[in-house]
N, C-alpha and C positions, 0 to 999 in steps of 0.2 A: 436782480434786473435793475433796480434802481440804482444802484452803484455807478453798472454801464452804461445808464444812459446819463448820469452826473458825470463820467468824462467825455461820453461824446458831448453834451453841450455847453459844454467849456465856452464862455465870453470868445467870441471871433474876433470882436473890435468894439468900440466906443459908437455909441450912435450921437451923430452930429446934428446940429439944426434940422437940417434935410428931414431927418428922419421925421424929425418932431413933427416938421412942418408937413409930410405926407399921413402922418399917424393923427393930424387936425381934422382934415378931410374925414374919418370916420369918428371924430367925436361926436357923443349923443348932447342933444339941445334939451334944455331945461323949459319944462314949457311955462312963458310966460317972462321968461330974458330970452338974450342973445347967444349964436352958438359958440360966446368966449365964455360964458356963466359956467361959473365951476358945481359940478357934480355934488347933489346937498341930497343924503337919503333920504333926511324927511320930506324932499319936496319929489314930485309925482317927475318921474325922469320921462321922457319919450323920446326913440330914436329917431334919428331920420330914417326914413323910409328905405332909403338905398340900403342903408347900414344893416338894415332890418331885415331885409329878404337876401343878401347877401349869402353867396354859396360857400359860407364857412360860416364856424362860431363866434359868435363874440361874447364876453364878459367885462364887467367894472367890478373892483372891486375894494375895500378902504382895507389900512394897514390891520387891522385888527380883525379882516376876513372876512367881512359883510359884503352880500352882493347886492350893489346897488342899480344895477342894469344888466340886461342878457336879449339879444337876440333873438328872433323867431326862430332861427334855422337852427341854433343851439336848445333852445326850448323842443322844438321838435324833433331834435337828434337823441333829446335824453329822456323826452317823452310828460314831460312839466308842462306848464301852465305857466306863464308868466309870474303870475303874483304866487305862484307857488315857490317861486326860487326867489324873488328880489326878499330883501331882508334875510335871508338864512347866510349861514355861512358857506365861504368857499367850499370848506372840508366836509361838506356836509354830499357835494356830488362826487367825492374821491373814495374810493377803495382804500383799506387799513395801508395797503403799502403806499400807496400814490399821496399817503396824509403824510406819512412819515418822510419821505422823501420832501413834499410839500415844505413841511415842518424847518427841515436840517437839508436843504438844496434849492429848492427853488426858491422860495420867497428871501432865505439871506442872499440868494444870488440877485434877484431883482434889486431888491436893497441896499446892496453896495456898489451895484454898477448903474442903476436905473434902469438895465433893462435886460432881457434875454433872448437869444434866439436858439429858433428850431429843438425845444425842449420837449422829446416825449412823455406826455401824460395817458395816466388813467382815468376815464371817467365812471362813474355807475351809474347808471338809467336808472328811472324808476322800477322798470320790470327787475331790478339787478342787474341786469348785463355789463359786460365791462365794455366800453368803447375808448379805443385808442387812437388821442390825438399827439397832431404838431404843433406846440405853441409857442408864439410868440410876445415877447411881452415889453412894455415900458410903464415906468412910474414916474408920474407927475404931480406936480404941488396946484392945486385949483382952491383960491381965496383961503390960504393957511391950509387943506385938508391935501393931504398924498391918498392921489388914485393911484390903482394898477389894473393895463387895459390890459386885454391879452384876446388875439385871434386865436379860434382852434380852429383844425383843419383836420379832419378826419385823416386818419391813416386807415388803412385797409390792405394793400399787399406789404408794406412795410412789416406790420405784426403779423401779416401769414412769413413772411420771411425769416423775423425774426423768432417765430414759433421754430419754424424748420431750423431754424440754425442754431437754440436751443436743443432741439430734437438732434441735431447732428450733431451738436458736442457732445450732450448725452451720452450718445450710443457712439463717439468715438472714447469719450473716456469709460464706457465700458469694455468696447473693444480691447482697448488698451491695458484697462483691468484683466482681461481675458488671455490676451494674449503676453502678460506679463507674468501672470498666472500659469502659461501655457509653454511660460521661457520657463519657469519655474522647474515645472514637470518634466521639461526636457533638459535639464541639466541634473535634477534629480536623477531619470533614466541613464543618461549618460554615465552618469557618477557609477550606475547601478551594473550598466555595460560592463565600466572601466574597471569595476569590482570582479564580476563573473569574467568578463576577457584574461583578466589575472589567476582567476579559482581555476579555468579552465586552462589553463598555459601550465598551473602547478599542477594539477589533476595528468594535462599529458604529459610533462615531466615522469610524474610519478608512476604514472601507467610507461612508460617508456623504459625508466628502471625496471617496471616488477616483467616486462617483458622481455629484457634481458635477464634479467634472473631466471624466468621461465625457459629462456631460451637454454641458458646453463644448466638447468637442472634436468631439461629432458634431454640435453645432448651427454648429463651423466647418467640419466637413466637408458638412455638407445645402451652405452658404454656398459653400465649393467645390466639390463635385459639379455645382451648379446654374451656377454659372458655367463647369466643366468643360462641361456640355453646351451652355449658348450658346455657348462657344468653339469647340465640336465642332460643332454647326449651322449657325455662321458657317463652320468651315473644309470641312466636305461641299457647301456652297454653293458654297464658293470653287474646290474641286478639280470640283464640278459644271460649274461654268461653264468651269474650264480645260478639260475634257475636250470640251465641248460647242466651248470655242473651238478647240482642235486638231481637233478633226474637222472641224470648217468648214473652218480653214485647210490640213488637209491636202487636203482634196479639191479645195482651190481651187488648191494648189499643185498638184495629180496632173497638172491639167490642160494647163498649160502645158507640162510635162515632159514626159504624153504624145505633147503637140503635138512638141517638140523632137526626139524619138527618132523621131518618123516622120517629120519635115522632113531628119534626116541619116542614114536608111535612104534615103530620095529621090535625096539627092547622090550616098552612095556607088552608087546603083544607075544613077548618070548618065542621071536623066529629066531634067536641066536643062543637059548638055551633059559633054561629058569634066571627067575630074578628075584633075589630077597627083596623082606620088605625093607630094609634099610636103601638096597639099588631102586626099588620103587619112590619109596621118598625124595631119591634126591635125582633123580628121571621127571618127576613132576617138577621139582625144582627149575632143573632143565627147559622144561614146557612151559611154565609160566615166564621166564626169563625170555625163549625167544619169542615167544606170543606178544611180551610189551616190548621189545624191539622191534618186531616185525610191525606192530602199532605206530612206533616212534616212525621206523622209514617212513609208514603210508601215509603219515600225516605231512612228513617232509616232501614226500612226491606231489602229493594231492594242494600243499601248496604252491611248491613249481608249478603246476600246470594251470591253478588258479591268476598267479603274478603274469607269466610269461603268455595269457590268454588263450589257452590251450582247451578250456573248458566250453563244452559245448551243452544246451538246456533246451530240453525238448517240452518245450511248453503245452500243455493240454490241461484237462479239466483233471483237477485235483480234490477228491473229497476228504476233508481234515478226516473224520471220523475213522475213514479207513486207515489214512496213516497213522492215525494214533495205533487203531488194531493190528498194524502188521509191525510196529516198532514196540510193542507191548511186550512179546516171549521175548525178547535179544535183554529186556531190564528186568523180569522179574526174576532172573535168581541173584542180581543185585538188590535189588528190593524187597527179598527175604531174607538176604544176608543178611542186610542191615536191622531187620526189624522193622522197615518204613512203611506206613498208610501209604497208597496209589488213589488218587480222584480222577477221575475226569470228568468232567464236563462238557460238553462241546454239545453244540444248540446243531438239532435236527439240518441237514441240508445245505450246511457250510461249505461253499466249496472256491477253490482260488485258481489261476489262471498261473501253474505254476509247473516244474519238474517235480516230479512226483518222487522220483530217486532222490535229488537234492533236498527236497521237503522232508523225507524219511531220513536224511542224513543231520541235516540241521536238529533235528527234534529229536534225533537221538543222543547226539552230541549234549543240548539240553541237558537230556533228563540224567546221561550219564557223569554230568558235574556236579548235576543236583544231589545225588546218590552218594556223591565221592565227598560233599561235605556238608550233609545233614546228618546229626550225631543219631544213633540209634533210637529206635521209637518216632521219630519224626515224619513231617508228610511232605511227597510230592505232587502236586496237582498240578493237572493243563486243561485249559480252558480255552475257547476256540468261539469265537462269534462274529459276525458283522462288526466293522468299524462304524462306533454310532457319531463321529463327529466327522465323517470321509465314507459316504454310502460305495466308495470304488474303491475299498479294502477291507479285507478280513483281517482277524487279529489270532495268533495264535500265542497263548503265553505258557509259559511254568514256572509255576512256583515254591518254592521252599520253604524250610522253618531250619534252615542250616546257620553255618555259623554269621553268615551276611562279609559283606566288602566295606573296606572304609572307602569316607569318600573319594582321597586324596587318589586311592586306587580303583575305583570304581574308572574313569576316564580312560584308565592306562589298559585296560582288561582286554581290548578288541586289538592290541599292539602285536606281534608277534611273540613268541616267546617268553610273554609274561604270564607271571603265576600269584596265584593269590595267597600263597603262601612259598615264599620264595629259599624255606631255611633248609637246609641239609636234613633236619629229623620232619620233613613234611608228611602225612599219612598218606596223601593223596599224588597219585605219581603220573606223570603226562610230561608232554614238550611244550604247552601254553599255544600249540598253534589252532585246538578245536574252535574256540572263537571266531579266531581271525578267519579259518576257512568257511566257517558258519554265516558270518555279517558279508564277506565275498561272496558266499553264492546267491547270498538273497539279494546282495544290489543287484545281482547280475542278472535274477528273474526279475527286476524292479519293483523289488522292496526293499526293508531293510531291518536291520535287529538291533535293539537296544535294551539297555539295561537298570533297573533301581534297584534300590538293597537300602539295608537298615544293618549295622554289626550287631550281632548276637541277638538278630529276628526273623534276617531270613534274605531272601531277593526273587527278584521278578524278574526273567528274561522274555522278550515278547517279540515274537516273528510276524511282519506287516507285509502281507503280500496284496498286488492285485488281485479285486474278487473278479469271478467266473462269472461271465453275463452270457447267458441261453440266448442265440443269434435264431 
């Protein structure tokens, strides 16, 4: 603040006589000379009386800052006592900053021009207060001694003005902090725009390729599904027609087989005359040959009808237990041939929501592979309980201690026509299709049959049907 008011009261001009001689009129009279008698501090100063009540300050002062005279109205503006101020120094009524400016502005400016005008100062009051005046000043030589006189004049909306307009730069150079701060951020953003406006132009770029590509790949998959299904049209035809042609042909073959087995029931029962036992021999021969063909057809029919959905399932309540009892006599003179233990098991009250004929065909089927490759002295058990991890299915299993499936063949077993022993010197004789109609019928009462094994420990086949709930 001292700065700005060191250029606002820049020297205006040179004071001339005039001035002098108007700045006479309020010089203080020495009491006891005349009012030309120059200003002497040790002698007792008295103002004139005008001077003295005067609606502004006044002060005297010598070059070395003594005040030799002051005013009423300046005594009472700063709240002193007369003889409380005369003899002290000027700097002694200035505020630190109003000393230093004092110091390095006003007094060399007095000094080299002799005088100054409209110079804002600080004063401090007794209380402390700061009071802000206008002064004016001239220095004069009185009998060899330089005074300096100076009028104050109280200011009052000047420093409310200049407070406010302190206040207003303030708070526009914070503004401007703010808002350059504010330019900041928004070129930041910008930048940050001009970033993502980019990410997102490559992003739809890139999305615009992979949507062509998309677009290519389902117009090649339309292009293969649509040929996927003429392939599939053409092969349901194709397996249509086989199914339709096994069934013809097994019926046509049933025939003749039927015929055979009752032309050598005829022999052995000698409606055509005696029969050696050598003609006996080979008459049974005869009968077990067509017995396992007329086996092979019914497996090949009983497929047909299964593929081409010709099989119909009469669903009702099915007690395992009984099935087990009526599929029992048809396996035990297998089961003596061989030499094999029979178990079962099956928990009291088991029963499943199943075809009863189908169920007795599946578990026959079972127990007769079981039979066909457990080596002598071996056991077959089945076991029949509630499903403990699915309370809405029964489990029907059988198990072996026969020779087991490798894994690699374990998978392939439910395929048509596969055999678990596939070599020309096999013991065990079939067309590989009992599985496959086995795991068919039980999807088709909705369940289904699956298989584990261990080689040379044994295996598990396990029939999962819905259980029977009492409505």
């Amino acid at each position: 603040m001292s700065d700005d008011v060191a250029e606002r009261d820049r020297v205006k001009r040179d004071v001339g006589h005039d001035a002098h001689d108007a700045h006479d009129a309020m010089t203080p009279h020495v009491s006891g000379g005349s009012r030309e008698a120059p200003l002497d501090v040790k002698l007792d100063v008295t103002l004139d009386l005008t001077l003295d009540d005067a609606p502004c300050g006044y002060v005297a002062f010598a070059d070395d800052g003594t005040l030799v005279a002051v005013n009423r109205t300046l005594c009472e503006l700063l709240g002193y006592a007369r003889d409380e101020l005369v003899g002290r120094s000027i700097e002694s009524i200035f505020p630190v900053g109003t000393r230093i400016f004092y110091q390095t502005h006003f007094f060399p400016l007095v000094r080299l021009h002799g005088h100054a005008e409209e110079v804002f100062l600080m004063l401090r009051g007794k209380d402390g207060a700061d009071i802000g005046v206008m002064a004016n000043a001239v220095r004069r030589e009185r009998s060899g001694e330089c005074i300096t006189e100076c009028v104050l004049m109280q200011v009052r909306e000047r420093r409310k003005f200049e407070e406010a307009l302190i206040r207003a730069k303030k708070e526009a150079e914070e503004a401007r902090a703010a808002a350059e701060l504010q330019r900041h951020h928004v070129e930041e953003a910008n930048a940050l725009l001009e970033r993502q406006a980019l990410e997102l132009e490559l992003q739809q770029q890139h999305l615009e390729d992979q949507a062509e590509e998309l677009r290519t790949l389902n117009e090649n998959l339309v292009e293969r599904t649509d040929e996927l299904e003429r392939q599939r049209a053409i092969a349901d035809q194709a397996n249509h027609a086989k199914s339709e042609f096994l069934a013809v042909m097994s019926h046509e073959l049933r025939t003749p087989l039927n015929a055979i087995g009752g032309y050598v029931q005829l022999l052995e029962m000698g409606i055509h005359g005696p029969v050696t036992p050598a003609q006996s021999e080979a008459l049974a021969k005869v009968s077990r040959s067509q017995r396992h063909l007329l086996n092979l057809v019914n497996d090949v029919l009983n497929l047909a009808r299964v593929e081409a959905g010709r099989v119909d399932y009469a669903l009702e309540q099915v007690t395992i237990r009984e099935v087990v009892d009526a599929v029992l006599p048809m396996v035990e003179p297998q089961l003596d041939a061989q030499h094999l233990r029979f178990d079962v098991r099956v928990a009291p009250g088991v029963a499943a929501h199943a075809d009863r004929q189908k169920v007795e065909q599946i578990l026959l089927n079972l127990i007769s592979n079981a039979v066909k490759f457990t080596p002598p002295d071996g056991t077959v058990s089945v076991d029949a309980a509630e499903d403990e991890s699915d309370a809405s299915r029964v489990i029907l299993r059988v198990t072996d201690t026969g020779i087991g499936i490798a894994p690699a063949q374990l998978a392939e077993i439910f395929e048509p026509f596969v055999q678990v022993d596939a070599s020309h010197t096999r013991r065990a004789q079939g067309t590989g299709l009992g599985l496959t109609i086995s795991r068919d019928l039980a999807r088709g009462m909705g369940g289904d049959l699956t298989a584990t094994s261990e080689p040379g420990k044994g295996s598990a086949f396990t029939l999962t049907l819905p259980r029977f709930a009492a409505t």
